[in-house]
C-alpha positions, 0 to 999 in steps of 0.5 A: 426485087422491089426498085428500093432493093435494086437501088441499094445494092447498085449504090453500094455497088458504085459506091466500092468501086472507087473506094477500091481504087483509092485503097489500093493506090494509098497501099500502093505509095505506102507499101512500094516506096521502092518502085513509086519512090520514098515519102516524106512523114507528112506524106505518109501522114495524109496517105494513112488517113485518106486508107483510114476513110477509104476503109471507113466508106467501104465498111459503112458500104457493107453495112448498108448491103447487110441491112437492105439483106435484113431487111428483106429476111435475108439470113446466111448461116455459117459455120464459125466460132467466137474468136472469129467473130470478135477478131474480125470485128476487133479488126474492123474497129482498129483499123480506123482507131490504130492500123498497128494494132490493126495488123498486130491482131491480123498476125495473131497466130493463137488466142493467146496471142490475141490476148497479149494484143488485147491486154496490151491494147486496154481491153478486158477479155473474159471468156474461156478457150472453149468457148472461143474455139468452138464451131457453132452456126449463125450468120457470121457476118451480121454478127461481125457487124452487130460486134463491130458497132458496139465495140466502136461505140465503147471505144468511143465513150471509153476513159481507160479500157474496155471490157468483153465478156463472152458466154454460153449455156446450150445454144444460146450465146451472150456477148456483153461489151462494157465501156468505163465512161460515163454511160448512158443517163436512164432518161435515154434508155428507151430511146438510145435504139431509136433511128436517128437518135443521138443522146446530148453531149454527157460529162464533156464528152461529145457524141458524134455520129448519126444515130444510126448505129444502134438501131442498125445493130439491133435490127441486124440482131433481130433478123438472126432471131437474138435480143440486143439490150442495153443493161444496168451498169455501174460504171460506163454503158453496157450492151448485151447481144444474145442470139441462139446458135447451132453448136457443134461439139 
């Protein structure tokens, strides 16, 4: 393994490990009150938002290993279903955004529940039971990511929802995630996938990030064989990932 690799996964390796221990001690406050004794709401408040980053690094941690693992052609086909996938990365995005709905789309039992969650939460989930529900193969995880990155991206240009849409024809599978901001103006549109590229502050809204974002999510994209593009919208921007999986009916 080149000395690039090695260094990687000992960075993500050491990088957890205290992150770990700094989630689970903010659980540890805010869930056993009755053992470590009770907070007050400013307590709780700073103890809230140290769990909040604690998950931020340790996400951003995964992605690093998941893109060393691209980068070196390194793909694990599972078996597993849309809804799993779109849950985790739900889940991902709102634990940072909104720990109740967090936990709320945790709970979920079905997908109707998940949709309740969804509809009460802004977002606009078009696709049928079926589809949803049934097991193909792909690398879950790198699609977990590749979602999660363009959910986080339309909830933060979003003005009121966001809009989901999932559909298939054979093997091949079309995940479009829409925001109703102020999209993307076409003289970034060859650019917007560029590493480090950020596009100016747009209609008042500040852009905020590294620029990492997108090209991490099409290089993860790539490396299972799909396309990711960014389409002609109307209103706000809109992302398209398309990849072919295994479907088993």
């Amino acid at each position: 393994m080149p000395i690039k690799n090695i260094q990687t996964s000992h960075l993500v390796h050491d990088l957890k490990n205290p992150v770990n221990i700094i989630e689970t001690g903010a659980r540890s406050l805010l869930d056993k009150q009755d053992r470590y004794g009770s907070l007050t709401a400013s307590q709780e408040k700073v103890l809230r938002r140290m769990l909040r980053n604690a998950l931020k690094i340790r996400q951003l941690a995964d992605n690093m290993l998941e893109m060393d693992m691209a980068a070196r052609g390194v793909v694990r086909i599972t078996e597993c279903t849309l809804s799993g996938i779109l849950k985790t990365a739900l889940v991902e995005v709102f634990d940072i955004v909104d720990p109740d709905v967090s936990d709320a789309l945790v709970s979920a039992p079905t997908l109707d529940a998940l949709r309740k969650v969804l509809v009460a939460n802004d977002i606009d989930l078009d696709a049928e039971d079926s589809q949803l529900t049934r097991t193909i193969e792909t690398d879950e995880t790198k699609m977990c990511l590749i979602v999660t990155n363009l959910l986080s991206n339309a909830f933060k240009y979003k003005q009121k929802k966001v809009f989901l849409r999932c559909s298939s024809e054979g093997e091949f599978i079309r995940i479009s995630v829409r925001d109703d901001g102020p999209g993307i103006p076409d003289v970034y549109h060859q650019q917007i996938f560029d590493q480090y590229f950020q596009c100016v502050k747009v209609d008042g809204f500040p852009v905020r990030g590294h620029g990492l974002g997108l090209a991490g999510a099409q290089a993860l994209t790539e490396a299972i064989g799909g396309d990711l593009s960014l389409c002609k919208s109307v209103h706000g921007a809109e992302f398209v990932v398309q990849f072919k999986a295994g479907v088993k009916i």
